[in-house]
C-alpha positions as CSV (number, residue, x, y, z in Angstrom):
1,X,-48.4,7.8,-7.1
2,X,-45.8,9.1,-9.9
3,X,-44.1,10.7,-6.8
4,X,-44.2,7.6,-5.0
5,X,-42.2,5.7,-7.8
6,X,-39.7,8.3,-8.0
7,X,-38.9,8.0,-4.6
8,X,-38.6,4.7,-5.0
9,X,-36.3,4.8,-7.7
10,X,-34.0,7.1,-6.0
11,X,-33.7,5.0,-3.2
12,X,-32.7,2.0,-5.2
13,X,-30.4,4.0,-7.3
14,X,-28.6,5.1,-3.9
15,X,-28.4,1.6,-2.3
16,X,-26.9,0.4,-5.7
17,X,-23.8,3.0,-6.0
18,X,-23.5,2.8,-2.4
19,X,-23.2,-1.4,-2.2
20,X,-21.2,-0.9,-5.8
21,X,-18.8,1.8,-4.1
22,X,-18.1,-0.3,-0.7
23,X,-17.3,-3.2,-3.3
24,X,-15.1,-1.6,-5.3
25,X,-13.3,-0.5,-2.3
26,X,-13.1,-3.4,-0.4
27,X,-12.2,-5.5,-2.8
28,X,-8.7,-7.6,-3.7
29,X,-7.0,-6.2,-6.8
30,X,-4.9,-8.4,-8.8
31,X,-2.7,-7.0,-10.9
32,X,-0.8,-9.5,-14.1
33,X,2.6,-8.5,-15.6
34,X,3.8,-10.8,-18.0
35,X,7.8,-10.0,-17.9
36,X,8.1,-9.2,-14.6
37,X,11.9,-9.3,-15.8
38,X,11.9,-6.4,-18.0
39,X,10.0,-4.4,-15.4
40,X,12.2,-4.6,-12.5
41,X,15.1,-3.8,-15.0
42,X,13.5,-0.7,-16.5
43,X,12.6,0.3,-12.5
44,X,16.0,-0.5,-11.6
45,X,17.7,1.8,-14.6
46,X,14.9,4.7,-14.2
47,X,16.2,4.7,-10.4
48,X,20.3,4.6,-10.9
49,X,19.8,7.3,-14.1
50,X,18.1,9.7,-11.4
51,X,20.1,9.0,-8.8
52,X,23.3,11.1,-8.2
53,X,25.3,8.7,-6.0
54,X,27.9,6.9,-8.2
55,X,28.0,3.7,-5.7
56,X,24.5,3.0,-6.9
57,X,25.6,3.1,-10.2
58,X,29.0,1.0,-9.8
59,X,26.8,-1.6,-8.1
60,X,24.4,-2.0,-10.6
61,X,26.8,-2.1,-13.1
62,X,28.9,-4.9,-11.2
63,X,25.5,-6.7,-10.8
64,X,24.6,-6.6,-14.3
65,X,27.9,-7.8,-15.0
């Protein structure tokens, strides 16, 4: 009988990560950002400091401007 319950157990343990897994996976994700502003800018600068063409740079200057 102790067998029995085990068994049982283990089968409802796997059902619930399985229908918690295909969830999670299927899921929407929303994602918040409070100053988008600031984030683009920060992208925007991270991009032109690693970049070595000096158009990209002049253009984001002239846009800042």
């Amino acid at each position: 009988m102790k067998k029995t319950w085990n068994i049982i157990i283990k089968i409802i343990a796997i059902i619930t990560v399985a229908l918690s897994g295909y969830l999670m996976l299927t899921s929407d994700v929303q994602l918040k950002i409070s100053d988008t502003h600031a984030m683009v800018k920060q992208v925007v600068r991270e991009i032109v400091s690693d970049s070595e063409d000096q158009s990209l740079r002049y253009a984001t200057q002239f846009l800042e401007a």
